[in-house]
C-alpha positions as CSV (number, residue, x, y, z in Angstrom):
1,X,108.6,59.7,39.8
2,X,106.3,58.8,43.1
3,X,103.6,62.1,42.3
4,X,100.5,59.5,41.7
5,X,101.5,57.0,44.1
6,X,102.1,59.9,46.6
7,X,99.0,61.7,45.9
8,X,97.2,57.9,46.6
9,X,98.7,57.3,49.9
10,X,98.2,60.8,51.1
11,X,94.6,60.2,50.3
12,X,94.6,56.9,52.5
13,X,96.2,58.6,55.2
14,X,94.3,61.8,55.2
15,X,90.8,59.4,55.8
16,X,92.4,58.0,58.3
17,X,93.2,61.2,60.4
18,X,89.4,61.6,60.1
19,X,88.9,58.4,62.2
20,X,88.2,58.8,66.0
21,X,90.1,55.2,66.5
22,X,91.9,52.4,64.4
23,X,89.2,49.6,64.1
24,X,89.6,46.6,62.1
25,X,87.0,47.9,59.5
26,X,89.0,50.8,58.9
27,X,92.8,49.2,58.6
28,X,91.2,46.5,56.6
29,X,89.9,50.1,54.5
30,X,93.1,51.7,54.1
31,X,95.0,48.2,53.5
32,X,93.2,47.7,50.3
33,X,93.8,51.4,49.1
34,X,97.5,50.9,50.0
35,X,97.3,48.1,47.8
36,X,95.7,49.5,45.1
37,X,97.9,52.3,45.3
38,X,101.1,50.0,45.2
39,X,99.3,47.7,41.8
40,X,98.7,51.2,40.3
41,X,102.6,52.2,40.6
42,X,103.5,48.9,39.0
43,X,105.2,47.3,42.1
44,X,105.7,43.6,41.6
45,X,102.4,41.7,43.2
46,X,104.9,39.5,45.6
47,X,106.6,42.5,46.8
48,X,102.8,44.2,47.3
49,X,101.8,41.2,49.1
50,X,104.3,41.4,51.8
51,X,104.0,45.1,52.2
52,X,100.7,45.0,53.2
53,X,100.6,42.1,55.2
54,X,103.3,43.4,57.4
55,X,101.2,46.9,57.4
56,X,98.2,45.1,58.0
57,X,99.6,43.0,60.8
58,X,101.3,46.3,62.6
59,X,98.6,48.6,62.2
60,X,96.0,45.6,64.2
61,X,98.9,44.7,66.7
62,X,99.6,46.2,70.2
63,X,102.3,48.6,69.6
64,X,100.0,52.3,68.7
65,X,101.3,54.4,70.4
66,X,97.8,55.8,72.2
67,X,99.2,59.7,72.3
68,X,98.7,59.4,68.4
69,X,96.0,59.7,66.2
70,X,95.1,57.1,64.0
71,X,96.3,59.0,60.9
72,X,99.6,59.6,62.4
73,X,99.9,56.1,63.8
74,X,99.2,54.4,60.3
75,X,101.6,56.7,58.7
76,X,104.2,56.0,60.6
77,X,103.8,52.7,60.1
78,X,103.7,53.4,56.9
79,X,106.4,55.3,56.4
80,X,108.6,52.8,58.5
81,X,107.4,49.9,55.7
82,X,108.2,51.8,53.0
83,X,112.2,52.3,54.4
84,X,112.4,48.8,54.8
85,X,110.7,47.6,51.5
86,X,113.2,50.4,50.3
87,X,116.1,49.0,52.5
88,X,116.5,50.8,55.6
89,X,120.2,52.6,56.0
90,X,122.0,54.2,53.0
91,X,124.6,51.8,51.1
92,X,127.7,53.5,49.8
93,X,130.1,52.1,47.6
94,X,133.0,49.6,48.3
95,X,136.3,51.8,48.2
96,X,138.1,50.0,50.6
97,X,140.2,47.8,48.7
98,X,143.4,47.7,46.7
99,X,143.7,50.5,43.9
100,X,142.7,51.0,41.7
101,X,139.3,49.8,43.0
102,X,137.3,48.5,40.3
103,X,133.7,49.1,39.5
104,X,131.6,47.3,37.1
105,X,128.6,49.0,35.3
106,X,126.3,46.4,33.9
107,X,122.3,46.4,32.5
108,X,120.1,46.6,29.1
109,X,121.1,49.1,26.4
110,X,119.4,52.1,26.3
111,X,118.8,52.6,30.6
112,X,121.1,55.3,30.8
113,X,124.1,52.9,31.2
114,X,126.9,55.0,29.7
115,X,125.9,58.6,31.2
116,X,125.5,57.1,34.5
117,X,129.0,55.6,34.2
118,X,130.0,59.6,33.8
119,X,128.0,60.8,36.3
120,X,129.4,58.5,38.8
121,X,132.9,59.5,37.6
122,X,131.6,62.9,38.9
123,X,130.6,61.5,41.9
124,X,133.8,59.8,42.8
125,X,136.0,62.5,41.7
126,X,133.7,65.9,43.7
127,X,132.2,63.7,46.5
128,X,134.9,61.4,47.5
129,X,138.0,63.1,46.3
130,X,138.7,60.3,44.1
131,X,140.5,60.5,41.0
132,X,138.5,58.0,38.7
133,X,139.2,56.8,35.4
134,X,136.4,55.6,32.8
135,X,136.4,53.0,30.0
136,X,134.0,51.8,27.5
137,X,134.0,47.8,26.8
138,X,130.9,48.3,24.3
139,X,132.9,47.2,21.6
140,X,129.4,46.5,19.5
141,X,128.6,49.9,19.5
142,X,131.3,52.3,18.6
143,X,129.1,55.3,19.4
144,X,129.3,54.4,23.3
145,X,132.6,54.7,23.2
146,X,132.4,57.9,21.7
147,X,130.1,58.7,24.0
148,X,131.4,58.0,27.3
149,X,134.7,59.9,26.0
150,X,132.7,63.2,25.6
151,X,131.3,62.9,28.5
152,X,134.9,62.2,30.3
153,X,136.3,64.9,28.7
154,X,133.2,67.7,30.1
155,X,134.0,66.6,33.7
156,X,137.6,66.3,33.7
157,X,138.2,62.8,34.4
158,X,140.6,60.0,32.3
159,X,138.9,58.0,30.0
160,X,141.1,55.1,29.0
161,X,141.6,54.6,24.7
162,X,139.8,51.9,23.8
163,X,138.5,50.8,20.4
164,X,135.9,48.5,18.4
165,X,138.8,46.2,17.1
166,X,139.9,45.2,20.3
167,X,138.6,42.4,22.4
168,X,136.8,43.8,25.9
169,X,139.2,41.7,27.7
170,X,142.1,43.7,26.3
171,X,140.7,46.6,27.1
172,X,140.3,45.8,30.4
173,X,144.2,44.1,31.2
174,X,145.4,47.4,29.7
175,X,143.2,49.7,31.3
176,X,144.2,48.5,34.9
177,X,147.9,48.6,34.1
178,X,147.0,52.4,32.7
179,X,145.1,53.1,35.8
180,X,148.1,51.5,38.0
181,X,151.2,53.8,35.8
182,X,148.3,57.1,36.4
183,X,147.3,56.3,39.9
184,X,143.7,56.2,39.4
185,X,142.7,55.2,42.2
186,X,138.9,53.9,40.8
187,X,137.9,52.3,37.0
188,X,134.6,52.6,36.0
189,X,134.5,50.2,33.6
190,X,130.9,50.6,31.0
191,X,129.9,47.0,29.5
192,X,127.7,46.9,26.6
193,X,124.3,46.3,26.9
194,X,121.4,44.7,24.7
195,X,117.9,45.5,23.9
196,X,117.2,42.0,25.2
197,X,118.9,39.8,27.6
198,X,121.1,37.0,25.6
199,X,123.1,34.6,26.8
200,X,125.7,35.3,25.0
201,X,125.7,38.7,26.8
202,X,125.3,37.2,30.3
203,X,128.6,35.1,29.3
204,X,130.6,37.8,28.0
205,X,130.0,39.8,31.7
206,X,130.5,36.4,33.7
207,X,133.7,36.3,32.2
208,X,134.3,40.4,32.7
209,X,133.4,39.5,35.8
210,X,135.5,37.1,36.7
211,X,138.8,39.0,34.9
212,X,138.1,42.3,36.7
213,X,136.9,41.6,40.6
214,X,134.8,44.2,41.0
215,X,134.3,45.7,44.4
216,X,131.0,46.8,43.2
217,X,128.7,45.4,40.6
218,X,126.1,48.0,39.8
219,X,123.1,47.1,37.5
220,X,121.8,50.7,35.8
221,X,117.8,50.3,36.2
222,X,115.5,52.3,33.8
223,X,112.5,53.3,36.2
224,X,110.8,54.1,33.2
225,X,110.5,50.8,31.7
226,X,108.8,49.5,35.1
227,X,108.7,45.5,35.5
228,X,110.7,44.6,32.8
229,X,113.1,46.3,34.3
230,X,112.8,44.4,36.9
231,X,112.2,41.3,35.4
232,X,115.6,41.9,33.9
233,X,117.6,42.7,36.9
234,X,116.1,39.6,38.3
235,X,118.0,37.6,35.5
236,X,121.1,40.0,36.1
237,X,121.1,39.3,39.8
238,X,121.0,35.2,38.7
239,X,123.6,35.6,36.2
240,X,126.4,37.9,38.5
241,X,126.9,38.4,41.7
242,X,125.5,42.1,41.8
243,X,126.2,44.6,45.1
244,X,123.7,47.2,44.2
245,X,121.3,49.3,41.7
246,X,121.3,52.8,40.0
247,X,117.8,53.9,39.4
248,X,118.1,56.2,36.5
249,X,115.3,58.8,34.9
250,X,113.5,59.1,38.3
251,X,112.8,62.8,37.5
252,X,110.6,61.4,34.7
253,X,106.8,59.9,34.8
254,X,107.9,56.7,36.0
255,X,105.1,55.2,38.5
256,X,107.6,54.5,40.7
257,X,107.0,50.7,41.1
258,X,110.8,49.9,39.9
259,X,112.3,51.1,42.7
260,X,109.9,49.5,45.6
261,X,110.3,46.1,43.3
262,X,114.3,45.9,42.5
263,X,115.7,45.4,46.1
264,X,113.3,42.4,47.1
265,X,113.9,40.9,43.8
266,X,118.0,41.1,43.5
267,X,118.3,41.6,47.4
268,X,120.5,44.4,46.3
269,X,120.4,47.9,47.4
270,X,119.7,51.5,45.8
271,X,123.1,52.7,46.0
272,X,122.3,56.1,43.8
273,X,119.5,57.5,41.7
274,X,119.9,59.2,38.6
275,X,117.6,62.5,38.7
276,X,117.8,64.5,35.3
277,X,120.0,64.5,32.0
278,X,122.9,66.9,33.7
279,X,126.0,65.0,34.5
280,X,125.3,66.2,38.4
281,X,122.3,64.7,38.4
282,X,123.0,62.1,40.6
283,X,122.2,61.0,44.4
284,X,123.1,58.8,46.7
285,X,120.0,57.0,47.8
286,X,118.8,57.3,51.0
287,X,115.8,54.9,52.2
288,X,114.4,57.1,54.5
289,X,114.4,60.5,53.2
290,X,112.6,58.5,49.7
291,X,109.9,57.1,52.0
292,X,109.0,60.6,53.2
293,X,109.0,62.0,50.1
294,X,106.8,59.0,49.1
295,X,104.7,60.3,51.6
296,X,104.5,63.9,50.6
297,X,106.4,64.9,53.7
298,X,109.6,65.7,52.0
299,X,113.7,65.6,52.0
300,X,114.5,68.6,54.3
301,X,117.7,66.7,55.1
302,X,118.4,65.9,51.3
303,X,117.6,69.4,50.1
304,X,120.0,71.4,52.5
305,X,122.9,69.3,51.0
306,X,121.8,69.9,47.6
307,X,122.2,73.4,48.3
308,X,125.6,73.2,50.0
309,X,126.9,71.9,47.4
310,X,125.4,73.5,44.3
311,X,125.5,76.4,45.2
312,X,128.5,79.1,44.4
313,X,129.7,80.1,48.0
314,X,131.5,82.5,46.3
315,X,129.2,84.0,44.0
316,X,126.8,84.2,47.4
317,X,129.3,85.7,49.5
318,X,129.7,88.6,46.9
319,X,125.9,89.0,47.0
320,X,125.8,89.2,50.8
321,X,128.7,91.6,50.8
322,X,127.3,93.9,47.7
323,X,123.3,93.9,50.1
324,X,125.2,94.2,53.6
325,X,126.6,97.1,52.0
326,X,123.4,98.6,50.9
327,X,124.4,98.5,47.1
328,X,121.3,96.9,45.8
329,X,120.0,93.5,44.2
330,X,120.3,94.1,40.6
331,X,118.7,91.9,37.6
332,X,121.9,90.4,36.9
333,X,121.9,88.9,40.5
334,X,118.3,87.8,40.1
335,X,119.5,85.8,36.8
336,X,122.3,84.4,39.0
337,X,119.7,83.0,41.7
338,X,117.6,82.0,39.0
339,X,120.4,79.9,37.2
340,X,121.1,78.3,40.4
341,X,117.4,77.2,41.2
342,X,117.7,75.6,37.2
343,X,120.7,73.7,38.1
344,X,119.4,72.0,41.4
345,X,116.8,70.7,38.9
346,X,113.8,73.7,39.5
347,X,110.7,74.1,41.1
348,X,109.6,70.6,41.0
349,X,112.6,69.2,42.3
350,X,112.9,71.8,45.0
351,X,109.2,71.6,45.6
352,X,109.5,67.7,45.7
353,X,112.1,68.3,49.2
354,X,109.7,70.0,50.9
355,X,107.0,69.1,53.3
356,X,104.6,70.9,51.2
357,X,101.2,71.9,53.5
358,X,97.6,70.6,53.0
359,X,98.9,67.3,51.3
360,X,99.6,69.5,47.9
361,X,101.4,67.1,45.5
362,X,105.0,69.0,44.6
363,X,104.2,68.0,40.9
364,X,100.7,69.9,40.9
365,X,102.2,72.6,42.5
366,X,105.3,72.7,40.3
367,X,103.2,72.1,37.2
368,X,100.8,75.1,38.3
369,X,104.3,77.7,38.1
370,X,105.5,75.8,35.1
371,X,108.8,74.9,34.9
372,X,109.9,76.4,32.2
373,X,109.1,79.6,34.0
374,X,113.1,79.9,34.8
375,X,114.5,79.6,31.5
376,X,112.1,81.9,30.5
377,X,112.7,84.4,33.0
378,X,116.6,83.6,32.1
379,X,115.9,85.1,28.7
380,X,114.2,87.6,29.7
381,X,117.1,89.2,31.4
382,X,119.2,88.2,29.1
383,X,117.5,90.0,26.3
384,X,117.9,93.4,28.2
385,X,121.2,95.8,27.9
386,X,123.3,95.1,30.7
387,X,122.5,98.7,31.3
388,X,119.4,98.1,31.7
389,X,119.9,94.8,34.2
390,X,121.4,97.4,36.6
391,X,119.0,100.0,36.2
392,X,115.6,98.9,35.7
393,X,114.0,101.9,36.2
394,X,115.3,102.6,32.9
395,X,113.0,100.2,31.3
396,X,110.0,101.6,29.8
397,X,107.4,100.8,27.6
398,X,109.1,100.4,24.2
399,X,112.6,98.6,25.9
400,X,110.3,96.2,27.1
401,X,108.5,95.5,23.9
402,X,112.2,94.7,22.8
403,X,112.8,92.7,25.6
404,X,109.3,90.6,25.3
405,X,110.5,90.2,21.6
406,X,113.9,89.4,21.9
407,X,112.9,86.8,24.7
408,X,110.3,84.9,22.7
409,X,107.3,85.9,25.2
410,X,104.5,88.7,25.6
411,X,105.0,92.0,27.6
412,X,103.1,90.7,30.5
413,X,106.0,88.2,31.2
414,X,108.5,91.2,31.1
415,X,106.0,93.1,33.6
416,X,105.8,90.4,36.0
417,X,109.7,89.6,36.5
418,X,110.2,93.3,37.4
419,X,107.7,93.2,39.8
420,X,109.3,90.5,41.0
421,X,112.5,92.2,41.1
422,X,110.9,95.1,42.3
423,X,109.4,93.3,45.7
424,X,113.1,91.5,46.4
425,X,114.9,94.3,46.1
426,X,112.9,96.0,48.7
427,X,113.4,92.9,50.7
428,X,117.3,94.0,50.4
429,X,117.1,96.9,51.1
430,X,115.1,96.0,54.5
431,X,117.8,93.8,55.5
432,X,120.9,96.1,54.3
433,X,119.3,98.7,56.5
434,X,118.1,97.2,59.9
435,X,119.7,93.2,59.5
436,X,117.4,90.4,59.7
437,X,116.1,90.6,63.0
438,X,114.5,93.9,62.3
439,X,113.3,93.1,59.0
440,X,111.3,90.0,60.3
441,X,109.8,91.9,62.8
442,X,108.4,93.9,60.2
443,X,107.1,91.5,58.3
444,X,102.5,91.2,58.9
445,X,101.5,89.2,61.6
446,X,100.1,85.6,60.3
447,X,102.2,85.1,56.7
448,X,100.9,87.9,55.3
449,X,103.7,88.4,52.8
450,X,106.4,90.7,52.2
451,X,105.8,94.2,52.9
452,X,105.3,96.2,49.8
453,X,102.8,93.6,48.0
């Protein structure tokens, strides 16, 4: 979502490590680029105002610290401006309160409303070892309902019956007393939304509101739609008392302006952020970690727990055992690893964690691997025998003109994954034979790559 603004700031800053010394000529400089750079990412003009002023005051102020370089100086100023602007600490939801704790899901139709509603569901129920329930109150649009039952259904949690014919305040007296009988200890309740704001709308949730006492109020932001998002949260934030936003489609081409706009305009946080179409898809937000990835310098923090917990301990553990034991890293264990890295959201979302060297924008980087280069390689072992997957030695030139076929892509593809292979199973075998310590000591002085290449 950030990649242009990113690549903009990391110019700024990257001038500035050139400089012997901050001067007023050259904050003034990098000010006005910052600016630009905000204007260009569609962050509201008030909220761009304020940014750099404070920027602009700190940068010409006393407090440089005089072992850093002017680069690093104005970054970290920076970065710090960017947390704030962003809000500063994490803000998890309100579960302290009677059960079951109600949550209220409000914004425009079509912002990802409905599968956010599931996603938190998700959230509550693997995160916080909750046991949600869900209920649609669209009753305008049958196919929500619909909807947000699928969706219910594919992650295990209740969704309450609800139905067109009813009115949403029924739905919502018997959904509590459901919740109550079940002991579901949250309701997610999903309002309908509009492709406009009404006031007939903004009366219907006043008196949702008012029925159901939400602990939270979440307002589901499109980061897509930019300033008229944000022009509508403003009017949502006038119209309820709101305790926080969900950004959603952040893994899109969304300048990123939305999310550096909505907190100074609602005063309400970023509680989560929606990052692909998978019903996992969804983060808590974390001020900080955002403004270094702003920055190009990445989510370490964020990434490890993405691994921990997408990834099958089990299905590692067996792997670890099968190598330890010096029984090889087969092509069915590469699809496995390969699966995993597609459900963490790929390269570029892996990429965008990382404090990638030489200020190399994760998106240019991603975009140079292409990433559908895992579901390829996916097929690719997929189309093979699972013979063959064991053995690929096996594989000569006519299986792989099968394989290529029966994959959809040319030979060279088919080639290039088995040298893949090829290279990490030598890695294994390295490790199975002498651990880790000896194998890094064989590695080439200076990074120059695995052995074998």
């Amino acid at each position: 979502m950030f990649a242009n603004l990113t690549s903009r700031l990391r110019e700024v800053t990257d001038r500035m490590r050139g400089r012997g010394r901050l001067t007023d000529e050259n904050i003034q400089e990098a000010v006005r680029d910052v600016r630009r750079a905000l204007i260009e990412a569609d962050v509201a003009i008030g909220v761009v105002r304020d940014f750099v002023e404070r920027v602009q005051n700190r940068a010409t102020g006393q407090e440089i610290n005089r072992s850093l370089t002017p680069g690093q100086a104005f970054v970290g100023i920076v970065s710090d401006e960017l947390t704030t602007a962003l809000g500063r600490e994490p803000s998890p939801l309100n579960l302290r309160h009677q059960p079951p704790v109600p949550i209220l899901m409000v914004g425009l139709q079509g912002g990802g409303k409905t599968t956010t509603t599931g996603k938190l569901a998700l959230h509550l129920k693997e995160r916080e070892s909750r046991r949600p329930m869900v209920v649609s109150l669209d009753t305008r649009r049958p196919a929500a309902m619909l909807q947000l039952e699928t969706l219910a259904a594919q992650i295990g949690v209740r969704c309450a019956p609800a139905s067109p014919e009813e009115s949403p305040l029924d739905i919502v007296r018997r959904t509590l007393e459901l919740a109550r009988r079940e002991q579901a200890d949250v309701v997610v309740f999903d309002t309908a939304g509009r492709t406009r704001l009404e006031d007939d709308l903004l009366a219907e949730l006043r008196e949702l509101h008012g029925l159901i006492d939400p602990a939270d109020t979440l307002f589901v932001l499109d980061s897509m739609a930019g300033q008229d998002a944000v022009n509508a949260a403003r009017a949502f934030a006038d119209a309820l008392p709101l305790t926080g936003v969900v950004l959603t489609k952040t893994d899109g081409d969304a300048r990123g302006g939305a999310a550096l706009s909505v907190r100074a305009v609602t005063g309400q946080p970023i509680k989560f952020v929606g990052t692909g179409e998978k019903v996992t898809a969804l983060e808590a937000f974390h001020p900080q970690r955002m403004a270094s990835r702003i920055l190009g310098m990445g989510d370490v923090v964020g990434l490890v727990e993405e691994i921990s917990q997408q990834v099958d301990r089990e299905q590692a553990a067996r792997l670890a055992r099968r190598v330890g034991q010096g029984s090889g890293f087969d092509l069915t264990d590469l699809r496995d690893q390969l699966l995993q890295m597609t459900s963490m959201g790929g390269i570029e979302n892996l990429l965008g964690k990382l404090p990638l060297p030489g200020g190399v924008p994760a998106d240019k980087l991603a975009g140079q691997m292409d990433p559908r280069m895992l579901r390829r390689q996916v097929g690719i072992i997929n189309s093979m025998t699972p013979g063959e997957r064991k053995f690929p030695k096996t594989i000569n030139g006519s299986r792989r003109q099968r394989i290529a076929a029966g994959a959809g892509v040319g030979v060279p593809e088919v080639n290039r994954l088995l040298r893949q292979h090829d290279q990490m199973q030598r890695v294994m075998k390295k490790v199975s034979k002498g651990g880790m310590q000896k194998f890094l000591r064989s590695l080439p002085r200076g990074g120059g790559g695995f052995p074998g290449r």
